[in-house]
C-alpha positions as CSV (number, residue, x, y, z in Angstrom):
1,X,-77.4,132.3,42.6
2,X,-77.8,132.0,38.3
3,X,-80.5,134.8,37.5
4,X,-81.7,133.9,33.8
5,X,-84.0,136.2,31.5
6,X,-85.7,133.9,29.2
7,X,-88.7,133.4,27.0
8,X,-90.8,130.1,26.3
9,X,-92.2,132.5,23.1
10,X,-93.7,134.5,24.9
11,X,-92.6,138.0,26.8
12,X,-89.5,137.4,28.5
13,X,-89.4,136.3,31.8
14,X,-86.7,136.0,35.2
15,X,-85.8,133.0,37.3
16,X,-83.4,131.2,38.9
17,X,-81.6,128.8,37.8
18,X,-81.0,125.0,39.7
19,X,-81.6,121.8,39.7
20,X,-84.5,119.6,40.7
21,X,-84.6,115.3,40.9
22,X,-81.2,115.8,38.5
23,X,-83.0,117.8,36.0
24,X,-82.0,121.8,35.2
25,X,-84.4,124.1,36.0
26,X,-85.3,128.1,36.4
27,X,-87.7,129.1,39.3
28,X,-90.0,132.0,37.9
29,X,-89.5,135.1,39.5
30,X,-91.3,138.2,39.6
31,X,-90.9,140.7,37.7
32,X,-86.9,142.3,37.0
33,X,-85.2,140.9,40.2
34,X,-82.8,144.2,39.7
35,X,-85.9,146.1,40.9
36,X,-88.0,144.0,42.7
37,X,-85.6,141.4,44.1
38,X,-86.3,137.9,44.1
39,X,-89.6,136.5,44.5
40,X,-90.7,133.2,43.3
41,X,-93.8,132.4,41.7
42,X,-93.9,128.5,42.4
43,X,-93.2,127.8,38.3
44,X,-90.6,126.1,37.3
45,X,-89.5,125.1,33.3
46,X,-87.2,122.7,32.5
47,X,-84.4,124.3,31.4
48,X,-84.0,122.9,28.0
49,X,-87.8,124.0,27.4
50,X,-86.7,127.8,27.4
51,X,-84.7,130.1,25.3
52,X,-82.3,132.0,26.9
53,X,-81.7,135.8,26.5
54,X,-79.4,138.3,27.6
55,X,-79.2,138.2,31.1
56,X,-80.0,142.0,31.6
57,X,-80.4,144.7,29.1
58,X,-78.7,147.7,30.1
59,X,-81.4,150.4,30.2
60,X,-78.0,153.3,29.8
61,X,-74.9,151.5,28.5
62,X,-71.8,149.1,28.0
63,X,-68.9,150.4,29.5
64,X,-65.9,148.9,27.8
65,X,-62.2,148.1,29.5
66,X,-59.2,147.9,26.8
67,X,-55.8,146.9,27.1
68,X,-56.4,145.7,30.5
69,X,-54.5,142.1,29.9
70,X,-50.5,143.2,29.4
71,X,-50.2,140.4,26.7
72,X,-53.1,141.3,25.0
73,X,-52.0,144.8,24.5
74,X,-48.7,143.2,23.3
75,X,-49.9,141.5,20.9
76,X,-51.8,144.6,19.1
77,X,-48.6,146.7,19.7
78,X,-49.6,148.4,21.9
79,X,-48.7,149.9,25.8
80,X,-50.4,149.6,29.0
81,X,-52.5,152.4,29.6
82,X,-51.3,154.0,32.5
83,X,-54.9,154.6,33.6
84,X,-57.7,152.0,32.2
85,X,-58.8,152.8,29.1
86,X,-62.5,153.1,28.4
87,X,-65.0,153.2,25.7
88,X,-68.9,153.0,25.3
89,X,-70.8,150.2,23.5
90,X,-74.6,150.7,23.4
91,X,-77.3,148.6,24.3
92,X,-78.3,148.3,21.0
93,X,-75.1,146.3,20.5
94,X,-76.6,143.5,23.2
95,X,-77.8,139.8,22.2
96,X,-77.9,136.8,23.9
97,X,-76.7,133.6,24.3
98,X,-77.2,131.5,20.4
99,X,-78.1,134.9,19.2
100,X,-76.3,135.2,16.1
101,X,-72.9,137.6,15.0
102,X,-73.9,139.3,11.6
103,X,-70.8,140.0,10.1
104,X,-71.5,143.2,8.4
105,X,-70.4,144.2,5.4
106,X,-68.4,147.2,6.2
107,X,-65.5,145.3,7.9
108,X,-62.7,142.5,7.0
109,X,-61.5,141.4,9.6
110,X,-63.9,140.5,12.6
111,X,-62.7,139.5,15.6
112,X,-63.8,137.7,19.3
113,X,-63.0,139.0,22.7
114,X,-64.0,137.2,25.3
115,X,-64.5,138.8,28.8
116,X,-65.8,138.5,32.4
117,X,-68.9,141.4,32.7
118,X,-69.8,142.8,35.5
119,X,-73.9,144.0,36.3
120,X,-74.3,146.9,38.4
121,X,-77.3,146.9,40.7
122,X,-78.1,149.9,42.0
123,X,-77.2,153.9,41.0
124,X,-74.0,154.8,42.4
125,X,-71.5,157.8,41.8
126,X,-67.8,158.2,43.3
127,X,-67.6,154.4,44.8
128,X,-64.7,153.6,46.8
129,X,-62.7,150.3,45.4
130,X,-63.5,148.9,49.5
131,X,-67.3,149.4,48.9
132,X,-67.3,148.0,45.1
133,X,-69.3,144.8,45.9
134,X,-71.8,146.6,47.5
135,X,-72.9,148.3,43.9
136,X,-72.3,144.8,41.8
137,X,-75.6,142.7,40.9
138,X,-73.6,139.3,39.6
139,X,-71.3,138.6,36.7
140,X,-72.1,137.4,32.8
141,X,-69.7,136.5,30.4
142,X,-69.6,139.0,27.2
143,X,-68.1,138.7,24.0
144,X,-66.6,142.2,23.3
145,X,-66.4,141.9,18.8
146,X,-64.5,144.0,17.3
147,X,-64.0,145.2,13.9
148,X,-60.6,145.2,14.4
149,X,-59.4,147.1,11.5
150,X,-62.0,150.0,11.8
151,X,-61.2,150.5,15.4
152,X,-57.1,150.8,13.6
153,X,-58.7,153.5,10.9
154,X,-61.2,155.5,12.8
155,X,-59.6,156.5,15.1
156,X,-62.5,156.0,18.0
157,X,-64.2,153.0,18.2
158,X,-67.9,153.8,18.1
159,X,-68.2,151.7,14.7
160,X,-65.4,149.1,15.8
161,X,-67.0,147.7,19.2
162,X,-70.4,149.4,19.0
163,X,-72.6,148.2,16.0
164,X,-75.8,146.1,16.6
165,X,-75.2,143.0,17.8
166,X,-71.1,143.4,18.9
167,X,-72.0,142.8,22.2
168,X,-73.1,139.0,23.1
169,X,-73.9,138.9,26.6
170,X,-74.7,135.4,28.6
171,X,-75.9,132.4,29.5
172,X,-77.2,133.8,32.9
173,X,-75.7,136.2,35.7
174,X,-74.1,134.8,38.7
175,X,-74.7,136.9,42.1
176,X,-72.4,134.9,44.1
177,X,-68.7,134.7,42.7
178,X,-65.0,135.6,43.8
179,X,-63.7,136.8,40.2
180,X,-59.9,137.6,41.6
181,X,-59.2,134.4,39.6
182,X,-61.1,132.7,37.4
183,X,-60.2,131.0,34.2
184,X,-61.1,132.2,30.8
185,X,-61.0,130.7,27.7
186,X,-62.4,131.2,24.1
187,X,-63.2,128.8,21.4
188,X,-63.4,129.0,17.7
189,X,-65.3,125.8,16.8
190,X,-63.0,123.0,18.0
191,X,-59.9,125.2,18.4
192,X,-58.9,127.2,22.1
193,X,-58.2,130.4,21.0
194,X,-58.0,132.0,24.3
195,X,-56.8,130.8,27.3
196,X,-56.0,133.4,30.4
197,X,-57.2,134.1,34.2
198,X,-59.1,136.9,35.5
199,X,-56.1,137.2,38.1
200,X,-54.0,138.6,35.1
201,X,-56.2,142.3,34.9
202,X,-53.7,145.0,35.1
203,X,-56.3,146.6,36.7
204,X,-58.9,144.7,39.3
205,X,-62.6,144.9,39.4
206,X,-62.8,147.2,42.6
207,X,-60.6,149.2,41.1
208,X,-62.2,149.8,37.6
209,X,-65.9,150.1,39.2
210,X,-64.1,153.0,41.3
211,X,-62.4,154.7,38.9
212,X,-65.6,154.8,36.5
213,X,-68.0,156.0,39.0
214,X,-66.2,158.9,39.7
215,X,-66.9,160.4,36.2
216,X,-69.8,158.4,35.1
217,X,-73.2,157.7,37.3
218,X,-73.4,154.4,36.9
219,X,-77.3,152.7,37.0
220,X,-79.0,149.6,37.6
221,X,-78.4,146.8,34.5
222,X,-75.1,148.6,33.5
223,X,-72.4,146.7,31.9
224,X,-68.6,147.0,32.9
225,X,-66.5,144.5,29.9
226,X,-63.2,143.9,32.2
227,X,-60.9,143.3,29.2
228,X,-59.6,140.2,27.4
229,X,-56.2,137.9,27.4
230,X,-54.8,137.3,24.8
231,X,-55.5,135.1,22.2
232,X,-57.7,137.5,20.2
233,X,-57.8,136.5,16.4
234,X,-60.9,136.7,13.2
235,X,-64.4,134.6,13.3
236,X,-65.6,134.1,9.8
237,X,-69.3,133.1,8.6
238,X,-69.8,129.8,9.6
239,X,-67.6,129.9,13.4
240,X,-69.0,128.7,16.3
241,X,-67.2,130.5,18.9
242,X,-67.7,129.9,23.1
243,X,-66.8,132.2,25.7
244,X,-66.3,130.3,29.0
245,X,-65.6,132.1,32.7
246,X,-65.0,129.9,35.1
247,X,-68.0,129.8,38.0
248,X,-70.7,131.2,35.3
249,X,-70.8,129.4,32.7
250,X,-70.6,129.5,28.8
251,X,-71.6,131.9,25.9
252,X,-71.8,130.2,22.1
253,X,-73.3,132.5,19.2
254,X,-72.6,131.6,15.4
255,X,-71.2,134.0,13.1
256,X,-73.5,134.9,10.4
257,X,-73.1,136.1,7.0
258,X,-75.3,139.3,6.9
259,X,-76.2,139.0,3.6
């Protein structure tokens, strides 16, 4: 099942995405269907009559994964972590799909990361890899920019992965996926930047859920970023770039000057 949050200008809504007589479609649900489940109100929208959002809006955080691709932590110089290496981006750093990517002024070098998210669905603490799908509401795709030369100078990465808007987050979450191997790739306007599977995690989904829980209390509409492959490189003003996981779907934002 595709959950979408959208708007048609007005408050943002749920539903379910599908198709009807060949046509695209999202079902209106009611309310936040990580609270109050799915029920359907008997609307439907076309598709291309809506504007999507971010899929959820985490109401406590972004939980980042680095260096969890070996060649992507090659390619920065750097090591395998010999425990998964994480990092908070807050939810002030969420927008959604054709959302732009200000490029602020206080970096030079801006960079894409694209990445399979996971959405937790209900409080958990201390979760046992076996029992990690029970706590998982779907998957999104995410986009985890990076000011790649203030995460080499400061030394922690709060300004590096968590200013506004570093976190694009879309088109829709998926509740019904095997992510052991997907393919993901990246595009900067016409070019593929970044082209890996989610089979090549150092460290699997299960696992990272797991090993989070047991020192963070994770809650409904949390974030988990998985890490990227490799392939990571600058967007400029003016870049298109996609994300696209295979079985979800694709996130596109533009990079914007931020004058």
């Amino acid at each position: 099942m595709r959950i979408a949050r959208f708007t048609t200008d007005e408050d943002p809504r749920f539903g379910v995405v599908g198709e009807a007589d060949g046509v695209q479609v999202i079902a209106v649900i009611t309310g936040d269907p990580l609270y109050a489940g799915i029920q359907l109100t008997g609307e439907r929208i076309a598709l291309d009559d809506v504007r999507l959002l971010a899929p959820v809006l985490p109401r406590s955080k972004v939980i980042g994964i680095g260096r969890n691709y070996a060649a992507h932590a090659a390619e920065l110089g750097n090591e395998v972590p010999s425990e998964p290496l994480v990092f908070l981006k807050p939810n002030t750093s969420v927008v959604g799909p054709g959302d732009p990517i200000l490029y602020p002024d206080f970096t030079d070098d801006l960079q894409y990361e694209g990445e399979l998210a996971v959405v937790i669905g209900r409080i958990c603490k201390d979760v046992p890899a076996e029992d990690a799908a029970k706590v998982i509401h779907g998957y999104t795709v995410a986009n985890d920019v990076t000011a790649r030369d203030l995460q080499k100078t400061d030394g922690q990465w709060t300004r590096a992965k968590g200013s506004d808007g570093f976190c694009p987050l879309g088109p829709w979450i998926e509740t019904d996926l095997d992510v052991t191997d997907l393919r993901l790739t990246t595009t900067v306007g016409d070019r593929v930047a970044q082209d890996g599977s989610t089979g090549q995690m150092v460290v699997k989904v299960p696992e990272l859920i797991s090993y989070v829980s047991r020192f963070m209390t994770l809650l409904p509409g949390d974030v988990i970023l998985t890490g990227t492959p490799e392939g990571v490189g600058p967007m400029n003003p003016g870049d298109e770039v996609s994300v696209t996981v295979e079985g979800i779907g694709t996130l596109t934002n533009k990079v914007v000057s931020r004058d």
